[in-house]
C-alpha positions as a LaTeX table, in Angstrom:
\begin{tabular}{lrrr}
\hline
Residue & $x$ (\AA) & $y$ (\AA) & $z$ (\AA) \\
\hline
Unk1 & 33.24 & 26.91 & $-8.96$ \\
Unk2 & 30.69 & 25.98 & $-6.45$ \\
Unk3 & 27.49 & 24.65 & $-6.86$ \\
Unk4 & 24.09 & 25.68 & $-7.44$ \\
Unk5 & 21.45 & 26.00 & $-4.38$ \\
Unk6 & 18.27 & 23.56 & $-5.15$ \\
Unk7 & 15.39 & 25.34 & $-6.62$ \\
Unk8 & 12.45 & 24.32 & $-4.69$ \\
Unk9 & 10.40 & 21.61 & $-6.72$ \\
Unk10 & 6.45 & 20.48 & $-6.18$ \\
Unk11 & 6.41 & 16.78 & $-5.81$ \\
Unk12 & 3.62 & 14.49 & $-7.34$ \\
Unk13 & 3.34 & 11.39 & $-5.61$ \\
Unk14 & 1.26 & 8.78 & $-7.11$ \\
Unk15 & 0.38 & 5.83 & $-4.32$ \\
Unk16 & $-2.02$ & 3.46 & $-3.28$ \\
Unk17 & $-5.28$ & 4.61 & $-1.82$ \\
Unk18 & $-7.41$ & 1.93 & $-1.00$ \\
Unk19 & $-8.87$ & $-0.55$ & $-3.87$ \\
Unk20 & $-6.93$ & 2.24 & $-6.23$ \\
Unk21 & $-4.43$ & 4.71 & $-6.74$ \\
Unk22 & $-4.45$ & 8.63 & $-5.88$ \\
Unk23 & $-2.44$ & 11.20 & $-7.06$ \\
Unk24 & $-0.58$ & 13.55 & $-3.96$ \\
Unk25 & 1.30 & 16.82 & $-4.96$ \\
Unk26 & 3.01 & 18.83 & $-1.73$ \\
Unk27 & 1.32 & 15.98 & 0.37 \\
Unk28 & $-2.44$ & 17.40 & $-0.80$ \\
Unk29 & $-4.58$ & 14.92 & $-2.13$ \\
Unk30 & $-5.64$ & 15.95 & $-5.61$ \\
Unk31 & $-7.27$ & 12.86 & $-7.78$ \\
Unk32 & $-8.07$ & 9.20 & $-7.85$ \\
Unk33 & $-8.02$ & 6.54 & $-10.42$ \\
Unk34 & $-9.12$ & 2.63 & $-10.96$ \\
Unk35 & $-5.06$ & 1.85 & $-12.53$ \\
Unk36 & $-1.77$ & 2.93 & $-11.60$ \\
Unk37 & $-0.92$ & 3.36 & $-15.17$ \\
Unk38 & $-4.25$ & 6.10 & $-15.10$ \\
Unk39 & $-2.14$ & 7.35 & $-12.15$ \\
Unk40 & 1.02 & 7.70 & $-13.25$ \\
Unk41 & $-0.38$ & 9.11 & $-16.67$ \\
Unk42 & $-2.36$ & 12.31 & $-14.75$ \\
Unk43 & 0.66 & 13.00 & $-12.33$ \\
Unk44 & 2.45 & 13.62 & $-15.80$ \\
Unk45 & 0.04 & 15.68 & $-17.35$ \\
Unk46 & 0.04 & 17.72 & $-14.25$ \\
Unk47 & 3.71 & 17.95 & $-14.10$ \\
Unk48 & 4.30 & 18.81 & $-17.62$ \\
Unk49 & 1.62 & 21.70 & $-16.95$ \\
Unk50 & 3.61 & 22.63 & $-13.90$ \\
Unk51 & 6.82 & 22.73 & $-15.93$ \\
Unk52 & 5.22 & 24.53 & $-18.74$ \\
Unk53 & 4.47 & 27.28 & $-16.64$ \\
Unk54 & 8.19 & 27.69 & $-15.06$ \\
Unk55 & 7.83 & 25.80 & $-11.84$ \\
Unk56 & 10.35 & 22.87 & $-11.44$ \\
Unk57 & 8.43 & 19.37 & $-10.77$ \\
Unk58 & 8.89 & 15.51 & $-10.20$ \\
Unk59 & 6.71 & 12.52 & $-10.27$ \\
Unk60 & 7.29 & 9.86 & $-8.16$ \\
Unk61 & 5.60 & 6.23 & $-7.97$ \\
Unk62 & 5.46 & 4.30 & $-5.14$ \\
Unk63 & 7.24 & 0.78 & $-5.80$ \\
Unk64 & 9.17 & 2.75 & $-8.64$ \\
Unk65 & 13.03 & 3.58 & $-8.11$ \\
Unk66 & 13.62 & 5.59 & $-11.20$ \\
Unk67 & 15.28 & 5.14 & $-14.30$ \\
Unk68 & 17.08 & 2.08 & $-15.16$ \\
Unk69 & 19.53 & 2.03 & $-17.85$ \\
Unk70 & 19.48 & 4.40 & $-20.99$ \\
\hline
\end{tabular}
């Protein structure tokens, strides 16, 4: 049994943009914040919309490697 092709995700980056922190989905700039935590906190919102409506997502924060543990 072979594996799967890749479905084709939209990314959400979250990264430092000057003094604060913007929030970058397919490389577009979309939002900026004050906190990483505000951030981090709209990439998800946007994400779970994207998921909610079928499209495969991911957030990624720069400085962040993932999960750790479980």
């Amino acid at each position: 049994m072979g594996m799967r092709p890749a479905l084709p995700r939209k990314l959400f980056k979250v990264g430092p943009l000057g003094t604060g922190w913007a929030v970058q989905c397919d490389d577009e700039a979309h939002e900026s914040f004050d906190t990483k935590e505000e951030a981090r906190a709209a990439a998800n919102k946007q994400a779970r919309a994207c998921q909610d409506a079928g499209t495969p997502c991911r957030v990624e924060v720069r400085g962040e490697l993932g999960y750790a543990g479980s």
